[in-house]
N, C-alpha and C positions, 0 to 999 in steps of 0.2 A: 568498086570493091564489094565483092558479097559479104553480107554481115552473117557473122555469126552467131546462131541461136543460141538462145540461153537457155539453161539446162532448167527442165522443171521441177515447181518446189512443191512438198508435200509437206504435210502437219501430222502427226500420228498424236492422235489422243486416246491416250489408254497406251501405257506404255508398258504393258504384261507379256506375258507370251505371245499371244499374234500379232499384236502392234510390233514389237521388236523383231517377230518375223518379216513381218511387210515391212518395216522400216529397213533392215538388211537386205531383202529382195528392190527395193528401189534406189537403194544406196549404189549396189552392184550394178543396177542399170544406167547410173551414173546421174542422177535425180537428185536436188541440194535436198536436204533429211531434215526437218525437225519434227521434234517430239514434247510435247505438253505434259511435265511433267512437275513431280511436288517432295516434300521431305528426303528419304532416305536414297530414293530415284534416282531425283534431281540432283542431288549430291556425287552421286555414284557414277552417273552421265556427265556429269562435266568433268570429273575427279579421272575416269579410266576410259569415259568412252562406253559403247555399247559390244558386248559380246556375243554373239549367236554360234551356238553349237549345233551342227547338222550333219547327216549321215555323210556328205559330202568333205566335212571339215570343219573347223572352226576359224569365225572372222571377226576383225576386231571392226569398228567403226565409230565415227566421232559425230553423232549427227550434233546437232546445235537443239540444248534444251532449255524449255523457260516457262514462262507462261503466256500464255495467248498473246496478250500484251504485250512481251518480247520480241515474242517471233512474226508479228505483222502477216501481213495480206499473204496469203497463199493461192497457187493455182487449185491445186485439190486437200478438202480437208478429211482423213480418215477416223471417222471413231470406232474405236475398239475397246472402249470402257465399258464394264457394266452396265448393263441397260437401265438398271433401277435406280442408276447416279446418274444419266442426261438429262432428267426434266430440271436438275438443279443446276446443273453444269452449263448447259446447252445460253443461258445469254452471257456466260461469262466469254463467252468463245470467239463474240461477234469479232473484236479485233483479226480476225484470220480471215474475214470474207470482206472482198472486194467485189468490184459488178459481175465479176466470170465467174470466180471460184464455186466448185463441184464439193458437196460434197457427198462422201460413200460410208454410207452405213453398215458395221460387220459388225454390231452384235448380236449377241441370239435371241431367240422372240420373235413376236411379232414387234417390226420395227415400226414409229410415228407416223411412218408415207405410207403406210400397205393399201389405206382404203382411202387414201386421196387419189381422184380422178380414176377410183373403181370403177369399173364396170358390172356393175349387180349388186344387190344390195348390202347396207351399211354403208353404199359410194359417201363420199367424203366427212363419213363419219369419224371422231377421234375417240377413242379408248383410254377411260380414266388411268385403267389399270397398267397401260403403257406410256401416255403423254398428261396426266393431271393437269387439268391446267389449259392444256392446249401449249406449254411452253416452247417446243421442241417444234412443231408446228410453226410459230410464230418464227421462232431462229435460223430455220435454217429452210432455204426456200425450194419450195415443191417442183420446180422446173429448171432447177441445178442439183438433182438427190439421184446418187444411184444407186442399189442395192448391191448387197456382197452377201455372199452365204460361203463361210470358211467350211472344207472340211479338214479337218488337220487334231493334230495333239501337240502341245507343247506346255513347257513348266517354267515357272522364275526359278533359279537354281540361286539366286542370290540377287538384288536391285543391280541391273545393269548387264545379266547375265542368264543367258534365256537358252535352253533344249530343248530343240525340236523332236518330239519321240515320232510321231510319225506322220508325214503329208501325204493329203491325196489331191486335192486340185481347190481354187477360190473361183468360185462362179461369179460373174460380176455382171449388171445389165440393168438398162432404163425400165424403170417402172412401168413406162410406157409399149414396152420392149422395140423393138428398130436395135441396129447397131451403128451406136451414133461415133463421134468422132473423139468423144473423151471415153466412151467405154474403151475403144481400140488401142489409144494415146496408155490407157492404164493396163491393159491385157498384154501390150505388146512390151511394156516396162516388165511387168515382174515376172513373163517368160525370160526375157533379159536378166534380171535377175535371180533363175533357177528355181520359180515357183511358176509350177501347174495352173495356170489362168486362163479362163475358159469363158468366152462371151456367153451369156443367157439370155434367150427372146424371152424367156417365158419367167424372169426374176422371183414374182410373187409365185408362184406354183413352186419354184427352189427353195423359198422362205419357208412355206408351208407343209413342206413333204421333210425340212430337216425338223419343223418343230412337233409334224407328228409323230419322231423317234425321240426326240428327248422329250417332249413334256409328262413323258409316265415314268421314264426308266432314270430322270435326274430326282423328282421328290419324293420316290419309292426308295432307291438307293440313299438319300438322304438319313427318311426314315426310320430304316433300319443296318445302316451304316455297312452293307453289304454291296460288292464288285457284280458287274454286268452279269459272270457266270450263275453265281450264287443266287442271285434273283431268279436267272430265267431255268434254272435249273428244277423252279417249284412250281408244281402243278396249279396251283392255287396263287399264290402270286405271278405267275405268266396269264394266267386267266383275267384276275385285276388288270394289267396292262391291255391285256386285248380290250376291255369293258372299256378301257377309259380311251384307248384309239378310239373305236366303234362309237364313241359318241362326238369325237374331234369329227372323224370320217364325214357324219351325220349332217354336221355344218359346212362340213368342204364343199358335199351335194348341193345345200345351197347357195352357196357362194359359189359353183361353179368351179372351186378347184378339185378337180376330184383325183385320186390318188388309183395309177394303174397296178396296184397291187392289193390283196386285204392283208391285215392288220397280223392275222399268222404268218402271213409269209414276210413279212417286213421284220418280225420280231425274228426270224431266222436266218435275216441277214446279219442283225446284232449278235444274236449266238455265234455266229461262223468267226465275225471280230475278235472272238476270243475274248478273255477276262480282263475288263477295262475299270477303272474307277471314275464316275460321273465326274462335272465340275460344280456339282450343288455336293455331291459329297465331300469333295474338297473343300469345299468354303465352311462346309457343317466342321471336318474338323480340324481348317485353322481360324474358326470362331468369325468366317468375314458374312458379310449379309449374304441374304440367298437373294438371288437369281428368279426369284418364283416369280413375281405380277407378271413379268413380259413373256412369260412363257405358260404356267399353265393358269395364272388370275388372267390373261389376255382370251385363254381356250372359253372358262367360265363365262367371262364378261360377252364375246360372242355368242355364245349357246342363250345365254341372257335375251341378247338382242333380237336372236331367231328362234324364240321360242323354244329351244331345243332343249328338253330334257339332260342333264347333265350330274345325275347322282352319283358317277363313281367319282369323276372328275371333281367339283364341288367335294367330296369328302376327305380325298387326299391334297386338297388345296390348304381346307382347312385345319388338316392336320401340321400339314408342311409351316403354313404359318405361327404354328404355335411354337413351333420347334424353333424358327427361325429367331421367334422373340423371343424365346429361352439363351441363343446364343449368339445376340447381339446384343446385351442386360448392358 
């Protein structure tokens, strides 16, 4: 008698908008769902279930939520939490990894694995301003780590209830790049699931080409509490943002990612997106931490290490920072 497979299980940590998205895109592929959740969340998750609104319709689902602890060994674990909350998070998590379990990192920044088992320099360097500690490093192991680079938009409309404003595809691929047999096992789930999943040979080059569009245009909008348009619409602050690519650019050269476009034509892709509002604007104003070390303290902390001059960047860093500690008092 053939035995029947057992369906795979995922962990979504970080139960906000993209987590709730991916959690409904593997639910749909018929993948058992949990989600690592806490307070109002967790409440809301076991009370109603998960809801996800997308252009396609809206779906209701019941994944199983709790904490790490709960919800035991998993095949693959998904973070999708703030990058600035895994160096504290990341040993409360061990209960979810067993000897296989993967896990995939999606959020923004330079993520803890970028420069383990690099090729060129900084190779297996750690970045305070990403992993302090080395914590994150330590938890979750370098030769079960795949990378994910979301593009998409989506909002918490309420704890438990998540809008998809607009998807374009989740790039997902070994650090190492190859297309191995858990990148395809996950690409081939959440096309199943009606999200755009797309293997990448080249992961770190994905990481790095989406962090040199947001690490100017999320702590500039911050800043000055103004929408994609409104920034790029001024002479003199589109000028700031090219300054502060141009010296990201400067460190890709060395590290060998180099980016097939300059830094004005990239900025006129974002133009063409129309008027969007950052996710460091957002957080600036419902008062949650920013988002800034993994994204542009991770830029500074490189330029640091490769000698690279880095005055615009460094200035709007240190601005961004103050701002941040003004509204997380």
């Amino acid at each position: 008698m053939q035995e029947i497979a057992k369906p795979r299980t995922a962990a979504i940590v970080g139960a906000g908008a993209i987590g709730a998205w991916l959690a409904d895109g593997l639910d749909r592929a018929g993948w058992r769902v949990s989600v690592v959740a806490r307070g109002e969340t967790l409440a809301a998750l076991r009370t109603g279930g998960l809801r996800v609104e997308r252009a396609d319709g809206a779906r209701q689902s019941r994944p199983t939520a709790g904490s790490a602890a709960e919800l035991g060994i998993q095949d693959y674990v998904i973070l999708t939490v703030k990058a600035q909350s895994l160096p504290e998070l990341a040993p409360q998590l061990t209960p979810l990894f067993g000897p296989s379990t993967a896990v995939i990192s999606g959020t923004n920044g330079i993520p803890w694995w970028f420069f383990q088992d690099f090729d060129g320099p900084l190779k297996d360097q750690i970045l305070e301003s990403v992993d302090p500690g080395g914590l994150q490093a330590r938890a979750f192991p370098c030769e079960r780590t795949l990378g994910a680079v979301v593009h998409a938009s989506a909002r918490v409309a309420a704890p438990g209830r998540v809008q998809v404003v607009a998807a374009d595809r989740v790039l997902l691929g070994e650090p190492s790049g190859g297309n191995s047999a858990r990148v395809r096992d996950v690409v081939e789930a959440l096309r199943a699931g009606g999200i755009n999943c797309q293997a990448s040979q080249h992961i770190r080059d994905e990481v790095w080409a989406k962090l040199w569009g947001n690490m100017n245009m999320n702590p500039v909008s911050a800043l000055t509490r103004s929408g994609s348009a409104k920034l790029l619409a001024d002479p003199d602050v589109r000028a700031l943002c090219v300054r502060m690519m141009e010296e990201m650019q400067q460190c890709g050269r060395l590290l060998r990612l180099n980016s097939a476009m300059t830094p004005t034509e990239r900025i006129e892709i974002t133009r063409r997106l129309g008027d969007f509002r950052t996710s460091m604007l957002a957080d600036v104003e419902s008062g949650r931490p920013l988002e800034l070390a993994p994204q542009l303290g991770a830029v500074v902390e490189i330029a640091d290490r490769l000698g690279v001059p880095a005055p615009f960047c460094r200035s709007i860093l240190g601005l961004t920072r103050l701002l941040g500690a003004e509204h997380t008092v």
